[in-house]
C-alpha positions in Angstrom: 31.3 17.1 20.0 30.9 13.9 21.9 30.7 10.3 20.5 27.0 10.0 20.3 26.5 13.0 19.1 29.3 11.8 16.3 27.2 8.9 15.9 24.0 10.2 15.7 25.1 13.1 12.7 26.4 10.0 11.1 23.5 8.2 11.3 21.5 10.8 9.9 23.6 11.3 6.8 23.6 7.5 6.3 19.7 7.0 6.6 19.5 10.3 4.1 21.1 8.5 1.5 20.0 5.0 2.5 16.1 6.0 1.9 16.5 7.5 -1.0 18.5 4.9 -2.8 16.1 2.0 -2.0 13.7 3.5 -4.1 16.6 3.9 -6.9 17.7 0.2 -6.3 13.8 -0.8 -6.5 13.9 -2.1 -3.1 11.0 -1.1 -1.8 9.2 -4.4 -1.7 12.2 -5.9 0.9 12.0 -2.3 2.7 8.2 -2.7 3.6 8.2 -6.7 3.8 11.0 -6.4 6.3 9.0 -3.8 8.3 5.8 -5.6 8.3 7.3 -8.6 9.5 9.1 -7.1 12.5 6.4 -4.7 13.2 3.7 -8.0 13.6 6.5 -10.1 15.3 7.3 -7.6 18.2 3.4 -6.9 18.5 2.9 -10.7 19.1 6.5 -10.8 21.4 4.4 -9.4 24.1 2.2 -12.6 24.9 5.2 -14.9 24.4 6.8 -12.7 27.5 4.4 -13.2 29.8 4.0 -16.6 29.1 7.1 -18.5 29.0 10.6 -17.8 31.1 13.7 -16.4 29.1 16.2 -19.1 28.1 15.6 -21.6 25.5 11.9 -22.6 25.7 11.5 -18.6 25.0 14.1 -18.6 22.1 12.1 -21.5 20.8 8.8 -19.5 20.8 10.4 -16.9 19.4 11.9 -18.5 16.0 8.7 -20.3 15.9 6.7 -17.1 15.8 8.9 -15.7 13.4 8.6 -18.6 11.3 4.9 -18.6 11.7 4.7 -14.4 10.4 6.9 -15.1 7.6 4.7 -17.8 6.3 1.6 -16.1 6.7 2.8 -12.6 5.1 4.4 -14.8 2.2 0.9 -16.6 1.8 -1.3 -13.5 1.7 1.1 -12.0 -0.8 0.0 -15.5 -3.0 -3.0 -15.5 -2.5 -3.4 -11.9 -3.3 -1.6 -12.5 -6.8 -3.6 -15.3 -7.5 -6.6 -14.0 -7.1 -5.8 -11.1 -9.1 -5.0 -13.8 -12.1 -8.0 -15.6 -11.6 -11.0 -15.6 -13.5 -12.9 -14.7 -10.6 -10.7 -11.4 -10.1 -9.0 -11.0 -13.5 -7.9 -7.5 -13.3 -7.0 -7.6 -17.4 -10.8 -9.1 -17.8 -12.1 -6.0 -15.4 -10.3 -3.6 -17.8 -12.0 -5.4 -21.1 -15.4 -5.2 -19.4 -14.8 -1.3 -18.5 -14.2 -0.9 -22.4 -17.1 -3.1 -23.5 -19.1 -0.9 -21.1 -18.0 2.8 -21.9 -18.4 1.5 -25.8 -21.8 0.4 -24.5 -22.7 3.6 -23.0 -21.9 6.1 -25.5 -25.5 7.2 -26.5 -26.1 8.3 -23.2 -23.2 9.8 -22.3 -22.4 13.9 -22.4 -21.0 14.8 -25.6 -17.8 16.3 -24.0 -17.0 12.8 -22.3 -17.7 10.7 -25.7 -15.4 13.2 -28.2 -12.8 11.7 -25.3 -13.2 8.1 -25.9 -12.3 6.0 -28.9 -14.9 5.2 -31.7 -15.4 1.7 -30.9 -14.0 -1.2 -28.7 -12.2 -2.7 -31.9 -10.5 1.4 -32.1 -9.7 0.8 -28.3 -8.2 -2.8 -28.6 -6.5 -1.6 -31.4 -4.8 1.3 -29.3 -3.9 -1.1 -26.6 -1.9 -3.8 -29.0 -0.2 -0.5 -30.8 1.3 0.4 -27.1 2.3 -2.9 -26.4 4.0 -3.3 -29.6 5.6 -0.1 -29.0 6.5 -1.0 -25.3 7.0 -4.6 -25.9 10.5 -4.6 -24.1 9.0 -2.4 -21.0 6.4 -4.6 -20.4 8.5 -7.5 -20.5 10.7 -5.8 -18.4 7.6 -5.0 -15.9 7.1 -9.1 -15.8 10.5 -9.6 -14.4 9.9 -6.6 -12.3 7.2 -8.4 -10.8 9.1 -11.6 -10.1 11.9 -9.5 -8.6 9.6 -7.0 -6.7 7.9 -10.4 -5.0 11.5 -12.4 -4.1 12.9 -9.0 -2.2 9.8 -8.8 -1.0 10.5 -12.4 0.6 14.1 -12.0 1.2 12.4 -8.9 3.1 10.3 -10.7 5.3 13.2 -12.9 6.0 15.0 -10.0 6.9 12.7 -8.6 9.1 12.3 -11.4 11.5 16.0 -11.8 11.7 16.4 -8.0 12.6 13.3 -8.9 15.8 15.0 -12.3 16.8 18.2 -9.9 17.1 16.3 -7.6 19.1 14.9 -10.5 21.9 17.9 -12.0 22.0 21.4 -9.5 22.0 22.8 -8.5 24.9 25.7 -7.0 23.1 26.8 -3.3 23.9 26.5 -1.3 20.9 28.9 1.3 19.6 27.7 5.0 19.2 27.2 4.9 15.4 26.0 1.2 15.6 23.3 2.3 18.4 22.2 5.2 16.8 21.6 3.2 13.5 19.5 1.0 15.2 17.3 4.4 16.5 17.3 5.6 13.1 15.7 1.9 12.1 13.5 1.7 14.9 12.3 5.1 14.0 11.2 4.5 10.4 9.7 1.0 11.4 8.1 3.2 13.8 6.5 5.5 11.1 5.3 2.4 9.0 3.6 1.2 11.8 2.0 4.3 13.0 1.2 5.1 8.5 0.3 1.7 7.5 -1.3 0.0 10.1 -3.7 3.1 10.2 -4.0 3.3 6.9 -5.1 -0.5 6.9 -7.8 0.5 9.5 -9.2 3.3 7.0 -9.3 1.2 3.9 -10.7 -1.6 5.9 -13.6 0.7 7.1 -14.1 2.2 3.2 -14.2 -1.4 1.8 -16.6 -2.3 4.5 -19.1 0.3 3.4 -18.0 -0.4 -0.5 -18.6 -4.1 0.4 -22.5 -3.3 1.9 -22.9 -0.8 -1.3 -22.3 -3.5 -3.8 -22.7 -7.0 -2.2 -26.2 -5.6 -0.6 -27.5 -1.9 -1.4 -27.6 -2.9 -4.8 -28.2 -6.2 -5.0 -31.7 -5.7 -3.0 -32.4 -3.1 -5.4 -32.4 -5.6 -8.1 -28.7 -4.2 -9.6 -25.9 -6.8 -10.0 -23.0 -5.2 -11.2 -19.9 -7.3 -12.9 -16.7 -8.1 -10.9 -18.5 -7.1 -7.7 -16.0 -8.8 -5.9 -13.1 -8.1 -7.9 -14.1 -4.2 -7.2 -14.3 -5.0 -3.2 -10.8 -6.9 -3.1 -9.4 -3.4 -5.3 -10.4 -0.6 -3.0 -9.0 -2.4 -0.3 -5.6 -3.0 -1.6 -5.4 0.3 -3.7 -6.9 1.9 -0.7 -3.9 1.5 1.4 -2.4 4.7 -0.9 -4.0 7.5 1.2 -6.8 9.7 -0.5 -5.1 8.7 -4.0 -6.1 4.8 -3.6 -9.9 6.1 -3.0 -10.4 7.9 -5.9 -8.7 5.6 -8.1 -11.1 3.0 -6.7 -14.0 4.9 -7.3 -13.4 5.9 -10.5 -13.4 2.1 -11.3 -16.8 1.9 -9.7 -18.6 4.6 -11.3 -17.5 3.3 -14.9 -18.4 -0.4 -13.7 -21.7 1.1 -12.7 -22.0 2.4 -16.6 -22.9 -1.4 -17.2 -26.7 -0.9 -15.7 -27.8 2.9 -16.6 -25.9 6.4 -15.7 -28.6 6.5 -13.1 -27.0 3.9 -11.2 -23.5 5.5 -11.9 -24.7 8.7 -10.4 -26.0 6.8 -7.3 -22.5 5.0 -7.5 -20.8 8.4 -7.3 -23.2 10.2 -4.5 -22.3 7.3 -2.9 -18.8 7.3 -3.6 -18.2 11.1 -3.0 -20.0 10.5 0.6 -17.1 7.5 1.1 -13.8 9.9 -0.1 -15.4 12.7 2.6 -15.4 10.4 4.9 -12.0 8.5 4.0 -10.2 12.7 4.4 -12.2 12.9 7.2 -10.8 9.8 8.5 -7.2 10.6 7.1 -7.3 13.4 9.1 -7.8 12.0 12.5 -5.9 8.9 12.3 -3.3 9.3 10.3 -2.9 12.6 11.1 -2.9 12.3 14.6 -0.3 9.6 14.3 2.2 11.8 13.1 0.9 15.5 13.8 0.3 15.9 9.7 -2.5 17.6 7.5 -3.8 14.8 4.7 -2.5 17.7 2.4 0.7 17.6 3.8 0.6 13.7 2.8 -0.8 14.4 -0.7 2.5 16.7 -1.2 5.0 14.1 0.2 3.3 12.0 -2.2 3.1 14.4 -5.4 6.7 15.1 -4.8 7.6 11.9 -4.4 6.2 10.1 -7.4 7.5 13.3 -9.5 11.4 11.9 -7.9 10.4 8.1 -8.1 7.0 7.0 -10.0 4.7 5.0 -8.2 7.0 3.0 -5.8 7.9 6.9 -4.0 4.1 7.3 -3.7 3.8 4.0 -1.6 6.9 5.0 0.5 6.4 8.8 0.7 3.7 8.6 4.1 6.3 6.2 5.6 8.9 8.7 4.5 7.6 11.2 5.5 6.4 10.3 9.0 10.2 9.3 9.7 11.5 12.8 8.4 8.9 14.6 10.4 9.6 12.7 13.9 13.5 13.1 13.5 12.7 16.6 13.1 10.3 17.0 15.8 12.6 15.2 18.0 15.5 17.6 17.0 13.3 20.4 18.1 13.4 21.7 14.9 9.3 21.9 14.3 
């Protein structure tokens, strides 16, 4: 057995347990802020090429561009939180006003759905406090979590433009194992760009048609529903989880729609149902072209995943799982 091939078995083995244990470690937010960063900073490295000469002036660009990514992905993140904690898109008031309205709603409901719901808001409220006094210490914990998940996420992005600058600019000769590491990273930043930034193309085009549904269908048609934008701003971001983010999303809507009549929750779900077709439909062809992959073989990678690892393994497992499946294609082995 040769050196590379040495260092390639090696490499393997390390990025087997390296994957895994970033998800154990709750790492994920530095794992995907790293890769965002270098994905966007060697998509923009292009235009800095052709227009300025190696040497300094183009070292210069360089940090400056990374700066410049870091900044903006750190910003978005911000903005993103705070508007979430706003009044305007209060997630906690969103989930008050879906009790208020399925309290609201109960005469007209289907038996079978009402025996499932508590008696009264004041029942519901009641419910809520008795978990959170029975979880106080979790949800404390989740608080922190939080603050953590968005530092590594920063540290991440830090990370990430460190690992492109080192990219421009080495000229070093790498060792077997040390260059078939770097494959093995290229590889999975690789599969996040060819899962995520697709993925952002398909929740982009279902918020779109959201957007027109609830900003304009309805509004012409004399129906203002509540947290209109909040409901936008969520099936984009919750979106981004392929096939699961879409129902979660609509789900939302349809109760939301409660607030005017179940026939405008009806409409909202036609509506809806005509959305998730299209968003498997869409799964289908660009994800699934990007890595040769069924959207049910993505909806297993993520069931399996979040059985392993909760909801963090259910944002990694399409990344995951693009890696695994080019390392395998590459080996021949499917």
């Amino acid at each position: 057995m040769t050196d590379e091939h040495r260092g390639r078995l090696a490499a393997w083995i390390l990025a087997g347990l390296a994957l895994p244990l970033i998800l154990v470690l709750h790492l994920l937010p530095a794992l995907l802020g790293g890769l965002l960063v270098y994905e966007l900073i060697h998509a923009m490295a292009p235009l800095l090429a052709r227009r300025l000469p190696a040497g300094r002036a183009h070292l210069a660009a360089f940090l400056l561009l990374s700066a410049l990514v870091v900044a903006a992905v750190t910003a978005v993140m911000l903005l993103t939180v705070a508007f979430f904690r706003s009044d305007v898109g209060s997630l906690p008031a969103l989930v008050q006003k879906m009790a208020d309205i399925l309290e609201g709603s109960r005469q007209s409901l289907p038996d079978w759905i009402v025996v499932a719901l508590p008696d009264n808001v004041d029942d519901m409220k009641e419910t809520i406090v008795q978990w959170l006094r029975q979880h106080a210490a979790e949800v404390q914990l989740a608080g922190k979590e939080m603050i953590r998940g968005l530092v590594h996420l920063f540290v991440g992005t830090v990370i990430g433009a460190i690992m492109a600058l080192r990219d421009a600019t080495s000229q070093v000769e790498e060792r077997p194992l040390a260059h078939a590491l770097a494959e093995r990273a290229r590889r999975l930043a690789d599969a996040f760009r060819r899962i995520v930034f697709a993925q952002v193309r398909i929740s982009a085009i279902n918020t779109g048609f959201t957007a027109l549904y609830l900003a304009v269908v309805l509004p012409l048609l004399g129906i203002h529903l509540p947290f209109a934008s909040t409901l936008i701003a969520l099936t984009f971001f919750v979106g981004l989880l392929p096939v699961v983010g879409n129902l979660v999303s609509n789900s939302i809507i349809v109760v939301v729609s409660l607030a005017h009549s179940p026939q405008v929750a009806i409409a909202s779900l036609g509506f809806l149902v005509v959305i998730h077709k299209l968003e498997y439909f869409l799964n289908a062809r660009i994800v699934g072209s990007q890595i040769a992959a069924q959207a049910w073989e993505l909806l297993l990678a993520m069931l399996v995943m979040e059985a392993a690892f909760g909801i963090p393994g259910v944002v990694a497992a399409p990344i995951y799982y693009a890696y695994l499946k080019r390392e395998l294609a590459d080996a021949g082995w499917v």
